[in-house]
C-alpha positions in Angstrom: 31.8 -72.3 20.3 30.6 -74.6 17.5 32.2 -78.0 19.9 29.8 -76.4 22.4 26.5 -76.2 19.7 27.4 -79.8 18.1 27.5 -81.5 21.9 24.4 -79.3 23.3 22.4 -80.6 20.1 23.7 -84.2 20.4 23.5 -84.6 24.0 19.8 -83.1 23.9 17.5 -82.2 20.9 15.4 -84.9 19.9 14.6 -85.8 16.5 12.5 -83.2 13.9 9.1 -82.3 15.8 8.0 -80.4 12.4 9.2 -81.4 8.6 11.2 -84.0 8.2 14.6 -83.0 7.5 17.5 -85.2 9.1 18.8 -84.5 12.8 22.0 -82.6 12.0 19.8 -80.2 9.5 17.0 -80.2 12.3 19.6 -79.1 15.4 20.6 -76.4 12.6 16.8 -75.4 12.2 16.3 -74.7 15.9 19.1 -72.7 16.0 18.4 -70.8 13.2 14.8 -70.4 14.7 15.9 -69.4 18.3 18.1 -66.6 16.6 15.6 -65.3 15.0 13.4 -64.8 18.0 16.4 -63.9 20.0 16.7 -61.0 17.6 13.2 -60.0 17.8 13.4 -60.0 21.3 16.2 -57.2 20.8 14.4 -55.7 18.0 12.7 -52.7 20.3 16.6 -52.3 22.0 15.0 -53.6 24.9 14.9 -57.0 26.3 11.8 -57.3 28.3 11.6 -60.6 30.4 8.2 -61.2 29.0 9.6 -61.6 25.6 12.5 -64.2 26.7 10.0 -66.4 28.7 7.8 -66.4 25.4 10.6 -67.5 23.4 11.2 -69.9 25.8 7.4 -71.4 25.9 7.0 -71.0 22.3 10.5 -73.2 21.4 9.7 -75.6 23.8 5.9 -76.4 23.0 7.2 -75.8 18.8 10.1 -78.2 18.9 9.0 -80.3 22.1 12.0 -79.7 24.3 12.8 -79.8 27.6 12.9 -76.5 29.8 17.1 -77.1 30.4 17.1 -77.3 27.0 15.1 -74.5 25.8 17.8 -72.6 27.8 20.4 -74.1 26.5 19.2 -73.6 23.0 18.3 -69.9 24.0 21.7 -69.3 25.4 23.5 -70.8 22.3 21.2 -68.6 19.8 22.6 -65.4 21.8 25.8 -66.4 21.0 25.1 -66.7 17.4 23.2 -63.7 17.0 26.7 -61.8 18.7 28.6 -63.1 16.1 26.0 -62.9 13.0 26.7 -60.5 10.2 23.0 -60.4 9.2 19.7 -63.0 9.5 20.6 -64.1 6.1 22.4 -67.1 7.5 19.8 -68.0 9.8 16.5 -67.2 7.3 18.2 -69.1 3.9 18.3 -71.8 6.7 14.8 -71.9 7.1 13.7 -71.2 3.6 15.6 -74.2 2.2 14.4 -76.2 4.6 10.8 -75.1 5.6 7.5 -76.0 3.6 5.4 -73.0 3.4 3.2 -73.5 6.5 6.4 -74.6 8.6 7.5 -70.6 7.5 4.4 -69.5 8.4 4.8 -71.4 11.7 8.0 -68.9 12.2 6.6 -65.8 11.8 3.7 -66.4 13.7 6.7 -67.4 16.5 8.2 -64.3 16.1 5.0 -62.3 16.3 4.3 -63.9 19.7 7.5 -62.9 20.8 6.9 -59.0 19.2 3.8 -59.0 21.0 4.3 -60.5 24.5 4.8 -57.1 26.3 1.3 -56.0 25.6 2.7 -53.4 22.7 3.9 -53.8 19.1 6.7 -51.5 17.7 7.2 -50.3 14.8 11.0 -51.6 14.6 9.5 -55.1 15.9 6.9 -55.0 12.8 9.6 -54.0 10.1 11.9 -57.1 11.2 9.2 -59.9 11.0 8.2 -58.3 7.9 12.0 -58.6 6.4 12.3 -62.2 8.2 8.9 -62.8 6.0 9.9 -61.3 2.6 13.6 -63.7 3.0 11.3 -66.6 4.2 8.8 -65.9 0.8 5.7 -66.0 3.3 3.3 -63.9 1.9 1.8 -60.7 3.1 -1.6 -62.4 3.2 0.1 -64.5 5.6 2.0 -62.2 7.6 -1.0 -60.3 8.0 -2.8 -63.4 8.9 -0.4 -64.7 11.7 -0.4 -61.0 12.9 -3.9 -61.2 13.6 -4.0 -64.7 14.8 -1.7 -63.5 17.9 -3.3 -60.2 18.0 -6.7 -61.5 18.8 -5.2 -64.4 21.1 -3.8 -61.7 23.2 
């Protein structure tokens, strides 16, 4: 599996679209990204089609990909989040990496994805609030990219 991540992100993702951290650390960062929302996406224990299509607009406008490989990317983060003993691997990712508005760029993703099928739940709310806290986003923040995509919606 990791042959098939290494050739997906050097046959396809293009260099950083936000920070400025070196291609191999920037294929790392969408994945870590796409797992994330992959796991919000589960969060409610149900996978609404809604939800994956978000994910799919928001990685591909966020990271400026192509649609094939927005599903790639997608279908490689599923595979990760199978195997992942926790987000800790995917979220110290990010926070090492990340400025501050780049992590609030996440969790505003991952509130798009919580709030694509018209409803918020409460196990949807507690895991961008954990993915916040591990990413040291503020609550001001989190409350701020809540309402952001709240009042887009």
């Amino acid at each position: 599996m990791i042959a098939a991540i290494k050739k997906f992100f050097d046959d396809n993702i293009h260099p950083p679209a936000i920070g400025g951290a070196a291609r191999d650390d920037t294929h790392a960062l969408h994945l870590a990204t796409a797992a994330l929302m992959i796991e919000m996406s589960r969060a409610d224990f149900h996978v609404d089609e809604v939800e994956l299509a978000e994910i799919s607009a928001v990685l591909g406008k966020q990271f400026r990909l192509t649609e094939k490989e927005v599903q790639e990317l997608v279908c490689l983060a599923g595979l990760e989040m199978k195997t992942a003993a926790s987000l800790y691997q995917f979220t110290s990712l990010i926070d090492k990496s990340f400025q501050p508005e780049q992590k609030r760029q996440v969790i505003e993703m991952l509130w798009r994805v919580a709030f694509a099928d018209g409803h918020k739940d409460k196990y949807e709310e507690y895991l961008v609030r954990k993915v916040a806290d591990l990413l040291h986003v503020s609550h001001q923040d989190f409350i701020r990219a809540r309402i952001r995509v709240e009042e887009e919606g």
